[in-house]
Legacy VTK file of the C-alpha trace (Angstrom):
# vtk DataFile Version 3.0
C-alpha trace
ASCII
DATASET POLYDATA
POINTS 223 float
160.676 59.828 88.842
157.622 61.755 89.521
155.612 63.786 87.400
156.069 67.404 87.477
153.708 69.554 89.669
151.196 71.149 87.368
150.816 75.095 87.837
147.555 77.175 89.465
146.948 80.236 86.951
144.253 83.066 88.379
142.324 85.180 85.736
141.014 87.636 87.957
140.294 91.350 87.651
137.706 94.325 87.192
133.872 92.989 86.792
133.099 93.043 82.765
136.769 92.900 81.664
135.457 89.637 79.967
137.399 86.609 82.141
134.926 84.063 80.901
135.874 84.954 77.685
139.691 85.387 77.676
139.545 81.496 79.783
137.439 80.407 76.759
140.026 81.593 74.200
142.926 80.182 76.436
140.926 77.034 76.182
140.898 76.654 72.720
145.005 77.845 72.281
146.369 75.049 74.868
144.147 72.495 73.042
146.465 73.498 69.990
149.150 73.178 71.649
148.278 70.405 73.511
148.699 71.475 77.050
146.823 69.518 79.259
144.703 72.146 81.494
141.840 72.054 83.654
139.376 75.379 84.596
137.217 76.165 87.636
135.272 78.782 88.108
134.786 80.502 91.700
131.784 81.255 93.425
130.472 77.446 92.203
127.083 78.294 92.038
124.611 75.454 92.358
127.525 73.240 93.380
127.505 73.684 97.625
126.059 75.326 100.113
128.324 78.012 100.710
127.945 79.117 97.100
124.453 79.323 97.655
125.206 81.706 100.386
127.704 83.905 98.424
124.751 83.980 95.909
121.898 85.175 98.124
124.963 87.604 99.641
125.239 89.273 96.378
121.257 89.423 96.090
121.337 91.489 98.848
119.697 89.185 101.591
122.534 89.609 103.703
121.880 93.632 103.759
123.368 96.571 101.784
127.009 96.247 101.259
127.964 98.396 104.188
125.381 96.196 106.642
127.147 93.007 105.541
129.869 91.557 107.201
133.028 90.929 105.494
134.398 88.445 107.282
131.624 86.308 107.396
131.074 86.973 104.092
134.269 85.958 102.894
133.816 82.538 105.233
131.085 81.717 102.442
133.861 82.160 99.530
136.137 80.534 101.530
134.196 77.602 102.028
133.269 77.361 98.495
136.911 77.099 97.552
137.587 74.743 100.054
135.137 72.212 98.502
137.394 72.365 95.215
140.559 71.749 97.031
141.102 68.147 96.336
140.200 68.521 92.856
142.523 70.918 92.074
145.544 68.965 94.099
144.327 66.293 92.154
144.726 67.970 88.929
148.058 70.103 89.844
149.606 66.237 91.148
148.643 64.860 87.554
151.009 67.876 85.895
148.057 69.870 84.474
147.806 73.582 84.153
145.125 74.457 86.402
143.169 78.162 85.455
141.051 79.533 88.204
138.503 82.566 86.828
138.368 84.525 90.250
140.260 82.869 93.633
141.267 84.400 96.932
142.352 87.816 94.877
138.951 88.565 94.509
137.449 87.841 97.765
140.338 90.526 98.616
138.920 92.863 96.508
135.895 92.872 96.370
135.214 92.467 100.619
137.914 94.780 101.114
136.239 96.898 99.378
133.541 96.989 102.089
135.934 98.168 104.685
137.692 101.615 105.505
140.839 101.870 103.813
142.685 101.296 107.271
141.230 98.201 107.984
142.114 96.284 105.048
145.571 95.529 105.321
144.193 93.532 108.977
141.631 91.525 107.068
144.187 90.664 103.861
146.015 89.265 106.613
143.334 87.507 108.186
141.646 85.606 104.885
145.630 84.494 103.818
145.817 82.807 106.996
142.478 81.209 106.833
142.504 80.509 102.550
146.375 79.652 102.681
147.094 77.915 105.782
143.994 76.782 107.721
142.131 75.511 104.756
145.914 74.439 102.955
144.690 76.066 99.972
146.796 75.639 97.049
148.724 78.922 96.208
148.339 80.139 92.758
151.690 80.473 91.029
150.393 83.125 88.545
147.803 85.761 88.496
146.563 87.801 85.895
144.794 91.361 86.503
142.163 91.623 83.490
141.721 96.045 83.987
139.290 97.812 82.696
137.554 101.283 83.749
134.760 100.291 86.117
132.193 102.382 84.021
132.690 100.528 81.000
133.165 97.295 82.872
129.346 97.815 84.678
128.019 98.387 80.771
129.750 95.670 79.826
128.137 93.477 82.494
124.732 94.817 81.937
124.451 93.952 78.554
124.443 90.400 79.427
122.568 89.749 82.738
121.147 92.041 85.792
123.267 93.560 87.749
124.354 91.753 91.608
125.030 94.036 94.547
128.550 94.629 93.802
128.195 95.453 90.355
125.415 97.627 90.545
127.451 99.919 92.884
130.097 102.185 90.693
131.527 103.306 93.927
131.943 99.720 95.304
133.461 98.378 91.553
136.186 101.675 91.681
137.692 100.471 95.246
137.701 97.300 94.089
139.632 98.230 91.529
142.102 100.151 93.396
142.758 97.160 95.818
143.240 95.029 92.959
145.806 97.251 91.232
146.984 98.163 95.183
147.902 94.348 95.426
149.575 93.866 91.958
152.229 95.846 93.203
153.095 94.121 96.712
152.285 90.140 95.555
154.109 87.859 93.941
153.456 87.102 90.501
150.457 89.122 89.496
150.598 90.471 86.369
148.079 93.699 85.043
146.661 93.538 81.856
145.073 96.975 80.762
142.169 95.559 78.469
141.327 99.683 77.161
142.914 101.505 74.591
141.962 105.366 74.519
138.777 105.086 76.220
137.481 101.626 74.518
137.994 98.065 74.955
140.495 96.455 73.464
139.749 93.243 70.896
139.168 90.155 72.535
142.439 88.613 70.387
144.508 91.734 71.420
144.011 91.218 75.014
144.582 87.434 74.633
147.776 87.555 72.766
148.697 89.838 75.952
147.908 86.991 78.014
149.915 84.837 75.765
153.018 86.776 75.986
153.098 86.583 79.915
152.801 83.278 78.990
155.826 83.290 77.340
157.375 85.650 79.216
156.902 83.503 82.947
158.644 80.466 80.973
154.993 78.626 81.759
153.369 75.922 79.183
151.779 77.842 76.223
153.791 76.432 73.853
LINES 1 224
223 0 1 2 3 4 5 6 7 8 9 10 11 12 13 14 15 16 17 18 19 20 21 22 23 24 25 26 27 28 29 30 31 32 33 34 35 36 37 38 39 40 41 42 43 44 45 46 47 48 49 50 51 52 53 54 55 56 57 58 59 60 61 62 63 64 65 66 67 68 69 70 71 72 73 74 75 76 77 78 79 80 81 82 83 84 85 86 87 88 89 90 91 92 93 94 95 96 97 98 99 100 101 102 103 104 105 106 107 108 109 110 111 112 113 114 115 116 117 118 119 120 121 122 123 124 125 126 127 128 129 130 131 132 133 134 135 136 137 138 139 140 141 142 143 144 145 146 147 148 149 150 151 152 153 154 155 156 157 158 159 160 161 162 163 164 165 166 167 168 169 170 171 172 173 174 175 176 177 178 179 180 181 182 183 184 185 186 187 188 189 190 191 192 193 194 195 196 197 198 199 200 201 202 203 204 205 206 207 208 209 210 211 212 213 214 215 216 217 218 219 220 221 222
């Protein structure tokens, strides 16, 4: 009999909302529960070339955001993801939960972001044809919208390392924003967490017992 698929789980959402965190918490509650997982993070920096582009991108050598070019842009994330596509057939075919931190949904985002409103639905189109069926990218089975108001999300990012070209652009990291919350409501499986309470960010442990629960909720392993 063969072994049952493993699942793809995205932790995507607003810049700050603290992904790298909530994946390192998630870490440590399937190792209790013994889930066998594996995590990727997306752009791979230092890992390909096309990383390296998506890197000096978001330096700026590529222009201002409205000089660069989305679509080519979103070639570079594209081909970054495409190096990892073995690896994470490999690990979905062994049964594993597989947890992306950032995956097509933000190249959607964020690049989208970079067009007029009324060109976006063209190019959403566009990068599912070339993620999902020229490359064969895996789908992801699950996503999960970490949202946070882009204000305190650029503080929260700034506290920890200089800012890149999106998030040093408020007016960039709101229409990202929008798109992503835009999206939750017309794809499949994405699920919004709201990581502020009255203003503030919520705990770290609050907003990963919210993760939890959609867990729980989606009948997936986290138990």
């Amino acid at each position: 009999m063969d072994k049952k698929q493993g699942l793809l789980i995205v932790i995507d959402g607003t810049d700050g909302a603290g992904k790298t965190t909530q994946i390192n918490l998630l870490k440590k509650y399937l190792k209790e529960k013994d889930i066998k997982f594996e995590i990727i993070s997306f752009p791979q920096y230092g890992k390909n070339s096309f990383a390296k582009k998506v890197e000096d991108y978001l330096k700026g050598e590529f222009g201002k955001l409205d000089e660069a070019d989305p679509y080519v842009i979103a070639k570079f994330y594209a081909g970054d993801r495409l190096t990892a596509k073995n690896l994470i057939n490999k690990w979905l075919h062994q049964g594993k939960l597989v947890i992306a931190n950032r995956y097509v949904s933000s190249s959607k985002a964020h690049l989208g972001a970079n067009l007029p409103e009324n060109k976006r639905e063209k190019f959403f189109k566009w990068l599912n044809q070339l993620e999902y069926q020229k490359n064969n990218l895996p789908k992801e089975d699950l996503t999960i919208l970490l949202i946070v108001d882009p204000k305190v999300g650029q503080r929260n990012v700034m506290e920890k390392h200089h800012l890149d070209l999106h998030e040093n652009d408020l007016n960039h990291l709101n229409n990202a924003n929008k798109i992503y919350l835009d999206l939750s409501k017309k794809e499949k499986n994405w699920e919004v967490i709201n990581c502020m309470n009255k203003g503030k960010m919520k705990s770290k442990e609050d907003i990963q017992k919210d993760i939890v629960k959609i867990l729980l909720e989606k009948k997936l392993p986290a138990e």
